[in-house]
C-alpha positions as CSV (number, residue, x, y, z in Angstrom):
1,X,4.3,-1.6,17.0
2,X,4.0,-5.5,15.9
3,X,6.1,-7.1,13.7
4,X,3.5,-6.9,10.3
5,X,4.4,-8.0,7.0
6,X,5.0,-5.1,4.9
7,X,2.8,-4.8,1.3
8,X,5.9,-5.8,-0.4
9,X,6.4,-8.8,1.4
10,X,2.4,-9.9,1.7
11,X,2.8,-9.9,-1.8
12,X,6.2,-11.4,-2.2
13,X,4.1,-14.1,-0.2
14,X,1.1,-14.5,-2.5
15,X,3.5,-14.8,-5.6
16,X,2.4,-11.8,-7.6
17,X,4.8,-11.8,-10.4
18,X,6.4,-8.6,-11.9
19,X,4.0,-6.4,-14.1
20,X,1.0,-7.5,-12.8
21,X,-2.0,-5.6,-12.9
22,X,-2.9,-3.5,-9.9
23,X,-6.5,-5.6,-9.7
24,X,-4.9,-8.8,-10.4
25,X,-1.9,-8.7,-7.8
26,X,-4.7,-7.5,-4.9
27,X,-6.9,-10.7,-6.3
28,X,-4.0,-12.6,-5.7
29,X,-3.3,-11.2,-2.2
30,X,-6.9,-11.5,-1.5
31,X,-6.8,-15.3,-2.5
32,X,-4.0,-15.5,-0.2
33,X,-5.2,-13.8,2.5
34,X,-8.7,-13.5,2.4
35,X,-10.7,-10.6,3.7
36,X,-7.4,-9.7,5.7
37,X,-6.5,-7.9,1.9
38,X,-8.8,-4.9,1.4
39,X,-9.6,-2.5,-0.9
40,X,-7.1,0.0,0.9
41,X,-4.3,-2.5,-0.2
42,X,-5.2,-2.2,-3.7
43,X,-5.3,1.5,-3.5
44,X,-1.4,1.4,-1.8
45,X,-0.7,-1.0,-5.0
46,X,-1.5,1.6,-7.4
47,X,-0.3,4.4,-5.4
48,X,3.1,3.3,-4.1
49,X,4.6,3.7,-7.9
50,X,3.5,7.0,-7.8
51,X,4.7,8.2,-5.2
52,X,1.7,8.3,-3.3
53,X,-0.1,6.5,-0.2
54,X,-3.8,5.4,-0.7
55,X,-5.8,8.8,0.3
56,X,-4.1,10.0,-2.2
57,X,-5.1,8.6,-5.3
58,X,-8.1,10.7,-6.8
59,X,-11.4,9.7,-5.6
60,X,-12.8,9.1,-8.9
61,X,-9.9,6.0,-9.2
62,X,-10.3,5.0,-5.8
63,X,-14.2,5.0,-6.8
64,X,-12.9,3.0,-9.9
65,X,-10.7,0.8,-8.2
66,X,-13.1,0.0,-5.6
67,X,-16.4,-0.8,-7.4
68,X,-13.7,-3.1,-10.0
69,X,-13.4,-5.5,-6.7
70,X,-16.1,-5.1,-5.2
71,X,-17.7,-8.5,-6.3
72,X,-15.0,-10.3,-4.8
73,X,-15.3,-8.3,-1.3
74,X,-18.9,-9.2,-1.2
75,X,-20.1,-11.5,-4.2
76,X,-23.8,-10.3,-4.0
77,X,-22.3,-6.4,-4.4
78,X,-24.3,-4.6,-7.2
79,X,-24.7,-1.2,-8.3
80,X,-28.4,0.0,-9.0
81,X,-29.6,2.9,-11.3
82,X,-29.3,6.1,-8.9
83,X,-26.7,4.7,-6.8
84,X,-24.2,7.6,-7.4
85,X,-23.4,9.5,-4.4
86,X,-23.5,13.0,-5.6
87,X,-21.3,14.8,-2.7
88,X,-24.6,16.2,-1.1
89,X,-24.1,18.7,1.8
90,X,-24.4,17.7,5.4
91,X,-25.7,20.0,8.0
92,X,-25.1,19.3,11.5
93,X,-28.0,21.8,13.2
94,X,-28.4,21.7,17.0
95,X,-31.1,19.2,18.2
96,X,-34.7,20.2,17.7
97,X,-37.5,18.6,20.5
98,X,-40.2,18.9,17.2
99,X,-37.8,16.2,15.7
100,X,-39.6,14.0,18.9
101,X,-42.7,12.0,17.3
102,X,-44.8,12.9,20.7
103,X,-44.4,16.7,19.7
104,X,-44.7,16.6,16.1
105,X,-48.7,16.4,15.9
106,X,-48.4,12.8,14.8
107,X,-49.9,9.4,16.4
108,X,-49.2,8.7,19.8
């Protein structure tokens, strides 16, 4: 195991001051540290006082959470009318040769 700065320290290091917001300290991380701070840090920020690790944190916050920084992740990041994911179903079915476009009646 290498010798990595622990979350506590990272941010030691990038000066976040006590009572900081959860969005501000990560932006100050991610100042710091660049892409090297993701948006799994700032779910351990809000989940460590709790308790909690990252996975833990309710999706709908970690949803929150992620589409709050998003912009600074990737500055031309935008969310479009429709772009909910709605938790659809996926079926894994066994491979079917009518999937190939030679045997499905199409062009050849």
């Amino acid at each position: 195991m290498g010798n990595h700065p622990s979350l506590e320290q990272r941010l030691a290091a990038a000066d976040v001051q006590p009572g900081a917001s959860a969005v501000d300290a990560w932006r100050r991380l991610r100042e710091l540290e660049g892409p090297r701070a993701t948006v799994i840090d700032l779910y351990e920020i809000v989940a460590r006082p709790r308790g909690l690790v990252a996975q833990q944190l309710p999706l709908q916050e970690r949803v929150r959470l992620a589409r709050t920084v998003m912009p600074d992740i990737s500055p031309r990041f935008a969310l479009t009318d429709d772009s909910e994911r709605r938790g659809d179903t996926i079926v894994i079915v066994d491979y079917d040769p009518g999937w190939h476009p030679g045997h499905c009646g199409g062009p050849r």
